[in-house]
N, C-alpha and C positions, 0 to 999 in steps of 0.2 A: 598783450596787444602788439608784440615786436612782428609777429608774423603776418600781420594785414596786407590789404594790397593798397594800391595811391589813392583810388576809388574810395574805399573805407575809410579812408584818412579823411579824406575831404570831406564824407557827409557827417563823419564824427562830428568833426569840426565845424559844422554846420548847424549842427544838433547841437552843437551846447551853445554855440549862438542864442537858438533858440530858447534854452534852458534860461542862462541869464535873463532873457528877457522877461520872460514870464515867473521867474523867482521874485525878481525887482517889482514888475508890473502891476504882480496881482497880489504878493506876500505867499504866494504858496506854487506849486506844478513845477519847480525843478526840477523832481522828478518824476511825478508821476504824466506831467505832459511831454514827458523826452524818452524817458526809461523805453517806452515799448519803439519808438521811431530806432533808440541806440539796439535794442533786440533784435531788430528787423538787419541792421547790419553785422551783427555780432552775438549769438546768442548764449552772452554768458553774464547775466545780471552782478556777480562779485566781479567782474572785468572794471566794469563802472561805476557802482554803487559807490566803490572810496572817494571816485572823483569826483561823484556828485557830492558825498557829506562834506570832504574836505572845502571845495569850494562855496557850499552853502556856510559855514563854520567861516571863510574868511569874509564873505560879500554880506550877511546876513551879519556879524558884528560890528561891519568899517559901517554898516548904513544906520544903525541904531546909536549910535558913538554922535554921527554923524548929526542927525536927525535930532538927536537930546542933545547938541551940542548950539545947533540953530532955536530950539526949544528956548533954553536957559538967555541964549544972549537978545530975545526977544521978552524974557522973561513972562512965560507965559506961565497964568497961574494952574494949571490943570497938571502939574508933576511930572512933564516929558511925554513923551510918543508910546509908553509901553505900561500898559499895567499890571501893574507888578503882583499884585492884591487877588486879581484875576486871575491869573499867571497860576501864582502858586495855587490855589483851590484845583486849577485842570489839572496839573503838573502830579497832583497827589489822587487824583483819579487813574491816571493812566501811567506812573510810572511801573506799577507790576504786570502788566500786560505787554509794556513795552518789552523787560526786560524778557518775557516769555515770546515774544516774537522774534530776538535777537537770536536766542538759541535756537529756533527754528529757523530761520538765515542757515547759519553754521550746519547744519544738519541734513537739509535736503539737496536732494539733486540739482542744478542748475535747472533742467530741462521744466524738472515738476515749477522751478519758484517762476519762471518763463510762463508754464501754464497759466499759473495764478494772479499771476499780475494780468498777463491778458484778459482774464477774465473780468478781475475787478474792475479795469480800465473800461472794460465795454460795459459795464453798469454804469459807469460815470458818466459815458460817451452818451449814453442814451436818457440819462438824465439831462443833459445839457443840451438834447434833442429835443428834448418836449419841454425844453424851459421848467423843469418842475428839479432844481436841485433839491440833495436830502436836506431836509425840514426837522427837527425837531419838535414836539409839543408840551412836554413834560418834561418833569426833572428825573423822572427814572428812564425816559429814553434818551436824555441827554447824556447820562451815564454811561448807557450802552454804548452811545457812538463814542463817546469820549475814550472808552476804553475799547472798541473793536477799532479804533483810529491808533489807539498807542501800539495794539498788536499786531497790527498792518505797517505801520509804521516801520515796527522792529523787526519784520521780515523781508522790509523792500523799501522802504522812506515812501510809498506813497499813500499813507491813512487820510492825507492833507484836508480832502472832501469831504470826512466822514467828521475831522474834529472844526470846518469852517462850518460845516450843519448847525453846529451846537456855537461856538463862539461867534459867529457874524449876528447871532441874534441877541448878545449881551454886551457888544462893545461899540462906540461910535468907531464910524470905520476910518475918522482918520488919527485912530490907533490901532487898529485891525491889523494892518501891516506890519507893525514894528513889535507888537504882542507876539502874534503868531514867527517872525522869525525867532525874537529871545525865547524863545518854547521851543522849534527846530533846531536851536544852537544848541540848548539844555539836552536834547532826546539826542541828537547826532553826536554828542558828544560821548554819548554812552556808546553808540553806535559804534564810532571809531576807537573806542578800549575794547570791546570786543572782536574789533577786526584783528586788532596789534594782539591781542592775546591768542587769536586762534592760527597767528600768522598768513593772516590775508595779504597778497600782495596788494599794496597800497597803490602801484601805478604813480609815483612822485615822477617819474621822467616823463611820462606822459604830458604832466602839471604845467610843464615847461611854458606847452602850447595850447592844451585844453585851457589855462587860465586866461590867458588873454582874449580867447573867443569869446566863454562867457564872459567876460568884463565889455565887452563889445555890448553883446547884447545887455548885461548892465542897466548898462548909462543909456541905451534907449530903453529899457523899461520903466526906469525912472520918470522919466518923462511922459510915460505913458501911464505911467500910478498917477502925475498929477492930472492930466486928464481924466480920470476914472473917478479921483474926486470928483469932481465938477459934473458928470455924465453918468449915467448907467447906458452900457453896452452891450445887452443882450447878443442881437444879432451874433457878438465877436463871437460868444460860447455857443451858439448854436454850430454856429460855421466850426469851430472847436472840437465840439461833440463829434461832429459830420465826419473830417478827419479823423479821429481816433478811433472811433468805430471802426471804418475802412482798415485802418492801420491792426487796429486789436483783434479783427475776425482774420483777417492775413495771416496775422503770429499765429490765434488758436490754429488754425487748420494748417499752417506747418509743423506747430509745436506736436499735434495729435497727430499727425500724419505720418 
């Protein structure tokens, strides 16, 4: 990323704005609601991928510490903001799928994992169009998403949609958020020993400035998760969807072009 122009700087920076916000916001789309907007400037998904683990790994730990630390001195009896119990039952569904996506990372072209992410993103996009996200009914199609979430995941960090299909329908949602990051800490973690091992450049100078942006966005998404208690916001995801579509049919017909 040393060779960019002032232009790319700025909407980078822009872009993880946004990131932050909607990591913090919603518990999930640091990447998959930025990854295609950073493609559109840059199209090289391992360019950015570390910057997003890396930053999800510090913001998604300081807020869980954080969160179970107002828990405890409120002494609430429900055992903190994450469950743990939960946790580990997905955790052991989708850890071998995960780690079969990782090696598919490593492995293919930037151009083709570009394709694929756009692609996926514009199923999302249009899910979030017709207000019909993926749904779960069953425990053997919970499996499925569980695990085609962990293999997405380890190809690109964005499964996000595919495992809130199946957990937002088993947890109160004001531990939704802090669940679903300690499960992103756990899976990115593996994420980033397979980058150090395959010698990905990690972008740490980058970090310098990328971190402060998303901490920007952050601390207003925070503030916008507590709102989302309180409220259901349709509209925001449709308008969401609307976006990214735009954005995702853009990529595909560069990427194939």
């Amino acid at each position: 990323m040393s060779d960019l122009t002032a232009v790319q700087y700025v909407l980078i920076g822009l872009i993880f704005v946004w990131s932050g916000f909607v990591r913090s916001g919603l518990g999930f789309g640091g990447a998959v609601l930025s990854l295609p907007f950073l493609l559109l400037v840059h199209d090289n998904p391992l360019a950015f991928l570390p910057i997003i683990a890396i930053q999800l790994l510090v913001f998604s730990g300081l807020t869980i510490v954080m969160n179970n630390r107002k828990s405890q001195a409120a002494r609430q009896p429900d055992g903190g903001t994450v469950d743990w119990r939960y946790l580990g039952r997905i955790l052991a569904i989708m850890i071998v799928p995960k780690l079969i996506g990782v090696f598919g990372l490593v492995t293919l072209p930037p151009t083709v994992m570009s394709t694929i992410i756009f692609g996926i993103v514009t199923v999302y996009s249009i899910s979030y169009l017709l207000d019909r996200p993926f749904r779960s009914k069953n425990k053997v199609v919970d499996v499925v998403f569980l695990m085609l979430g962990g293999y997405v995941s380890g190809t690109s960090l964005i499964g996000a949609p595919l495992v809130i299909a199946v957990v937002a329908q088993h947890l109160p949602k004001e531990k939704l958020r802090d669940t679903l990051f300690a499960l992103w800490f756990i899976l990115v973690t593996i994420k980033m020993a397979a980058f150090i091992a395959v010698g990905v450049d990690l972008e740490l100078e980058q970090q310098l400035w990328l971190l402060p942006c998303a901490a920007v966005g952050h601390v207003i998404g925070l503030r916008f998760h507590d709102y989302m208690l309180k409220a259901e916001t349709p509209v925001f995801f449709r308008v969401l969807g609307g976006v990214l579509l735009v954005v995702s049919c853009i990529g595909l017909w560069k990427g194939l072009g």
